[in-house]
VOPAGU-2260 file (C-alpha; in pm, 1 decimal, decimal comma):
REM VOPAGU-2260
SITE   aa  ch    i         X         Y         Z
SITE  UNK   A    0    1024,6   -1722,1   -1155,4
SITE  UNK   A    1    1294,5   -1466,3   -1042,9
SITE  UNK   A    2    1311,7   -1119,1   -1096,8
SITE  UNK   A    3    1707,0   -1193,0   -1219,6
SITE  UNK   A    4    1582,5   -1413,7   -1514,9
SITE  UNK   A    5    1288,6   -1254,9   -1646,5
SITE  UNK   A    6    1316,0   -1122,1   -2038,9
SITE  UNK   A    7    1144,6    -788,7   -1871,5
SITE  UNK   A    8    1392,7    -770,5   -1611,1
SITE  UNK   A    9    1726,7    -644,5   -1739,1
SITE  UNK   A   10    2020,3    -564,8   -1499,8
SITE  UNK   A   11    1957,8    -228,0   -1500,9
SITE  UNK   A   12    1567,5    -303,9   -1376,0
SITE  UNK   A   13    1737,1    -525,0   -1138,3
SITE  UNK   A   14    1982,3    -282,6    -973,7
SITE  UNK   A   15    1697,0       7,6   -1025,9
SITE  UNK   A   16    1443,3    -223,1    -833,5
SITE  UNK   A   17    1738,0    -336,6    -548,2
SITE  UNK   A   18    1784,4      68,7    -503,7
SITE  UNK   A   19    1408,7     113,5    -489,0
SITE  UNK   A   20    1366,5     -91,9    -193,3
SITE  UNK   A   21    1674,9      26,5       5,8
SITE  UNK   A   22    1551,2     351,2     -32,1
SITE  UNK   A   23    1215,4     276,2      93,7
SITE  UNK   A   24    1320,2     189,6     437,1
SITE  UNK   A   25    1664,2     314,0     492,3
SITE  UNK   A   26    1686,2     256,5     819,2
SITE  UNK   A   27    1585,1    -128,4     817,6
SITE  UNK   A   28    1946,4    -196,2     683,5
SITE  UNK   A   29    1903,6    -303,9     347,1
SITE  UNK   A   30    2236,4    -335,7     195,1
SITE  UNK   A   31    2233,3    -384,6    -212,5
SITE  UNK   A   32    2320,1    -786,8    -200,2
SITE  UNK   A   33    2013,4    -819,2     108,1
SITE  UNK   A   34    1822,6    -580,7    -171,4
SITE  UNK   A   35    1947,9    -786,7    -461,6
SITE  UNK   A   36    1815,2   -1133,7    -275,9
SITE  UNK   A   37    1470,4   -1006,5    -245,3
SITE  UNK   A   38    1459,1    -837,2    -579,2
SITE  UNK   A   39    1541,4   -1223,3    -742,5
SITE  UNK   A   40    1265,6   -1337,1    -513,5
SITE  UNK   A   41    1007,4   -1090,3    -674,0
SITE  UNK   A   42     793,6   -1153,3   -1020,5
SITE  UNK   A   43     789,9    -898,8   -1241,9
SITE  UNK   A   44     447,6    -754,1   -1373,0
SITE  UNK   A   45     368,3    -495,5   -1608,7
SITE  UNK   A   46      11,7    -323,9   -1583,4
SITE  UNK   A   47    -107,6     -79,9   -1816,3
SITE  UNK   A   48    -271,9     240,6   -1708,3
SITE  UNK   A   49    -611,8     245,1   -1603,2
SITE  UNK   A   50    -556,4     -96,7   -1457,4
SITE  UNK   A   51    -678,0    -238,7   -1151,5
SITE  UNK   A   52    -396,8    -405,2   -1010,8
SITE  UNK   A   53    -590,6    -505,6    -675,6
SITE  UNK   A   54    -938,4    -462,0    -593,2
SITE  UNK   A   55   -1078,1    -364,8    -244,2
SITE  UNK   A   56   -1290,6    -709,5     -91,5
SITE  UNK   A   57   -1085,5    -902,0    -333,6
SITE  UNK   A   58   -1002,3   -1223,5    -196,2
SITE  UNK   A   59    -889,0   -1444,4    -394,0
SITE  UNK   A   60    -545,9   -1315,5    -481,6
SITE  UNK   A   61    -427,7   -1133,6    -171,1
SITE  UNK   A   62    -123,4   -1347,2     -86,3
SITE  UNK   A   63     140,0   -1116,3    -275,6
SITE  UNK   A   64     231,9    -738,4    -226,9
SITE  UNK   A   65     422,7    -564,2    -493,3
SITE  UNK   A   66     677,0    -288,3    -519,7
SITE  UNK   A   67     641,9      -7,7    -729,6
SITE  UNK   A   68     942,7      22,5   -1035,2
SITE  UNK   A   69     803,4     286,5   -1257,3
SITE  UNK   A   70     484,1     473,1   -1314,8
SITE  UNK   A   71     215,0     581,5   -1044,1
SITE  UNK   A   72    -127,5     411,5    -853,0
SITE  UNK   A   73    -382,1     544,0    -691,0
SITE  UNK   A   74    -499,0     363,5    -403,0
SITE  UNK   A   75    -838,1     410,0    -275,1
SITE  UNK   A   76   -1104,5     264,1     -58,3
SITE  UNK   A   77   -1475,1     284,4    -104,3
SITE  UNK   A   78   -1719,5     512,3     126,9
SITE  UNK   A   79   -2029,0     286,9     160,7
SITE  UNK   A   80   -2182,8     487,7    -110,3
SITE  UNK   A   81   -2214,0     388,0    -469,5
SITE  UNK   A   82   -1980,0     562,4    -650,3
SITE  UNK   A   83   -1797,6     750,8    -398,8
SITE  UNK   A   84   -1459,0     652,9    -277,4
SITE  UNK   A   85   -1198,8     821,1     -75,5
SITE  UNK   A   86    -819,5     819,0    -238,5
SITE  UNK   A   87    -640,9     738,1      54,8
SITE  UNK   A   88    -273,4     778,9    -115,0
SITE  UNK   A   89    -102,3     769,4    -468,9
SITE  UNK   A   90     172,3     585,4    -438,6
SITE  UNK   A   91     516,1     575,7    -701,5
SITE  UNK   A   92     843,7     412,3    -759,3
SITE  UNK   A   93     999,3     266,4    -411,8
SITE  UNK   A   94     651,3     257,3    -285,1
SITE  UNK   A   95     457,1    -106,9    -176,1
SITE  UNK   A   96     107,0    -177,8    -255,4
SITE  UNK   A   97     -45,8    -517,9     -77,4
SITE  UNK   A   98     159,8    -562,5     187,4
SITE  UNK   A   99    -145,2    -678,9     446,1
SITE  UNK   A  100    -196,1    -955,3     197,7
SITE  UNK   A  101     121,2   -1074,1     212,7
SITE  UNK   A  102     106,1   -1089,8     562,0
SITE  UNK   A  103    -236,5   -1225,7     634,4
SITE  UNK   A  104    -426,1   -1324,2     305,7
SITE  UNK   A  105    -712,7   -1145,6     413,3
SITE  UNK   A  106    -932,2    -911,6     139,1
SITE  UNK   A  107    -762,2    -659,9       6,7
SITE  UNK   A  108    -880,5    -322,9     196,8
SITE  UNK   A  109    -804,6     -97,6    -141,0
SITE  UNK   A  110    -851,1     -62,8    -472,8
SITE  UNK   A  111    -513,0      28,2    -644,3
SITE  UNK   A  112    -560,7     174,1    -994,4
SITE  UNK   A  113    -294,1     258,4   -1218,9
SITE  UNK   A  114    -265,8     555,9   -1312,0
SITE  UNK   A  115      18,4     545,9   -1549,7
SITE  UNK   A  116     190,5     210,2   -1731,5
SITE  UNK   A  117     359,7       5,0   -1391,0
SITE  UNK   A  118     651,7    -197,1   -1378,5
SITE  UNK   A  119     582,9    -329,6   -1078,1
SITE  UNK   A  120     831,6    -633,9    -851,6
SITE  UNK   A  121     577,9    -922,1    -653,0
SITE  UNK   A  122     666,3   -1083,7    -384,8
SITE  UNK   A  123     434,4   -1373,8    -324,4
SITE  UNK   A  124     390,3   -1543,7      35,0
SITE  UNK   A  125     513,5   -1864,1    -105,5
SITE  UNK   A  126     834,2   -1652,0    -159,8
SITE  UNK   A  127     871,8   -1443,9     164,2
SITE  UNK   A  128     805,1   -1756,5     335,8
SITE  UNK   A  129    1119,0   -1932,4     109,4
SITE  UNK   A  130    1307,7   -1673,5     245,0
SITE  UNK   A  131    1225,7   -1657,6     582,4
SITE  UNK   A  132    1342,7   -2032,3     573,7
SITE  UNK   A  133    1693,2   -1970,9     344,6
SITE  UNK   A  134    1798,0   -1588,4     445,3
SITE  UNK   A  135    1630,8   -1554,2     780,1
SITE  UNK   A  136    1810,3   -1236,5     826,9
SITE  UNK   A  137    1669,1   -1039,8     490,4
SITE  UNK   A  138    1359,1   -1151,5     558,5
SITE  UNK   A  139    1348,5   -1014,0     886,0
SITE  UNK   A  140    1456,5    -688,6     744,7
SITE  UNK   A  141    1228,8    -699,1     488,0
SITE  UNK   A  142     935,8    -745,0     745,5
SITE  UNK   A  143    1052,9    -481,0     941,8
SITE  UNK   A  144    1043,6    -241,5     638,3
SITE  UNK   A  145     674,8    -350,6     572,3
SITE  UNK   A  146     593,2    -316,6     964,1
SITE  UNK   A  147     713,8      37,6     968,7
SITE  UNK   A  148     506,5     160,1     625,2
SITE  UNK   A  149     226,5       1,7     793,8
SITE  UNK   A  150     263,7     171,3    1153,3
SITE  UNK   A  151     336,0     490,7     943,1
SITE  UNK   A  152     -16,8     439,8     728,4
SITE  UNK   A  153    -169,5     398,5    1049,9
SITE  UNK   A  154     -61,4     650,2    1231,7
SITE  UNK   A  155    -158,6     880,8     936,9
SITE  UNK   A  156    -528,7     697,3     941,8
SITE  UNK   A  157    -555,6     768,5    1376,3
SITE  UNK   A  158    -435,6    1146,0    1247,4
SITE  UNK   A  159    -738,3    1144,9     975,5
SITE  UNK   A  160    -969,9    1038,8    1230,6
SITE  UNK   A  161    -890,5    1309,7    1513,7
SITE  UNK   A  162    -934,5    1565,3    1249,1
SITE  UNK   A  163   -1295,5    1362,9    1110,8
SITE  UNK   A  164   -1398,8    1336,3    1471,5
SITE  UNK   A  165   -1304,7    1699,3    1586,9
SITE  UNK   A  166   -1509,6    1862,0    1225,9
SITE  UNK   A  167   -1792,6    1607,6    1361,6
SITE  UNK   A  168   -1771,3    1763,4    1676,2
SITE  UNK   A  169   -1809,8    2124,6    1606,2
SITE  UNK   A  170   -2096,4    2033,5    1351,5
SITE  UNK   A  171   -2302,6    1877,2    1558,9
SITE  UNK   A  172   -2227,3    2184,9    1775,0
SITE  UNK   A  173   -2313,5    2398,8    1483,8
SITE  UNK   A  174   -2659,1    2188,5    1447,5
SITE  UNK   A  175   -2735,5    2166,2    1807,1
SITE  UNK   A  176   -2699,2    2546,4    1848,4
SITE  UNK   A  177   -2924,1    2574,9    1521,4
SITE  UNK   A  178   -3144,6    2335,9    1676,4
SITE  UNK   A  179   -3200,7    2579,4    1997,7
SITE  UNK   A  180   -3232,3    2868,7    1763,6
SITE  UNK   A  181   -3549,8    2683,5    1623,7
SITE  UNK   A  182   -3691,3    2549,8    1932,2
SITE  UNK   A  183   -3689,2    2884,2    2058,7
SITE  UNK   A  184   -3836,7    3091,1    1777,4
SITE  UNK   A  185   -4131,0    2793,3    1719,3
SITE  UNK   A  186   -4217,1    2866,8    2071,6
SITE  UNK   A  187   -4283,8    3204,6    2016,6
């Protein structure tokens, strides 16, 4: 169903949403009728707060990413330990959650949790794909904007892991100096 000519979506949603994603990534050349054509490809969901809106190993429903119209969500992935996960960003309007699924169906690597009430824009696969096939061009642009966020969220994740690794290092230089310390007073 189109964004255009859902009872949720009134033109004013519409033209909000279209300015949303031009915003988002300016520089992949969005203008408002390319942002317009992808908004009318999008579903529009509403999520209420406290709401998971995509689970992390979920993988059943991965084929659509969605862009956030109003409201906030907290994305977050877990540690390996029960009960302890790791809020990687909290994401609000002009920001897109599920974008790897959109791309390659494979289980979602978050858990996204609203955190207010969401108006949120979907763009299913079936739908990208529709437009890659009928407006080439926007859907090229609209891969490139996904492509950057994603090099960007990586390049923040390689950034989180120098700083991990270099705090590992100097405590296990901190425990290995501790370590001597011990040797040499059990010795005594």
């Amino acid at each position: 169903m189109p964004f255009a000519d859902s009872p949720v979506a009134t033109p004013d949603l519409r033209a909000h949403a279209a300015r949303l994603l031009m915003a988002a990534a300016p520089w992949a050349q969005l203008g408002a009728e390319d942002a317009l054509t992808l908004i009318d490809a999008m579903r529009p969901v509403f999520a209420p707060s406290g709401s998971i809106v995509m689970e992390e190993g979920d993988a059943i429903e991965t084929d659509y990413m969605a862009l956030v119209l109003e409201g906030e969500v907290r994305a977050e992935s877990s540690t390996g330990v029960a009960g302890e996960e790791v809020v990687i960003s909290i994401i609000g309007p002009g920001g897109l959650i599920g974008e790897m699924g959109v791309i390659d169906g494979a289980p979602r690597s978050a858990t996204c949790t609203a955190l207010t009430d969401l108006k949120l824009a979907t763009l299913s696969r079936h739908a990208l794909m529709g437009l890659i096939d009928k407006q080439p061009m926007v859907a090229a642009r609209l891969l490139m904007a996904i492509s950057a966020g994603l090099s960007e969220r990586l390049r923040e994740s390689n950034r989180r892991l120098r700083t991990l690794s270099q705090v590992t290092r100097a405590l296990q230089r901190e425990l290995n100096a501790t370590h001597a310390v011990n040797q040499r007073l059990l010795s005594q």
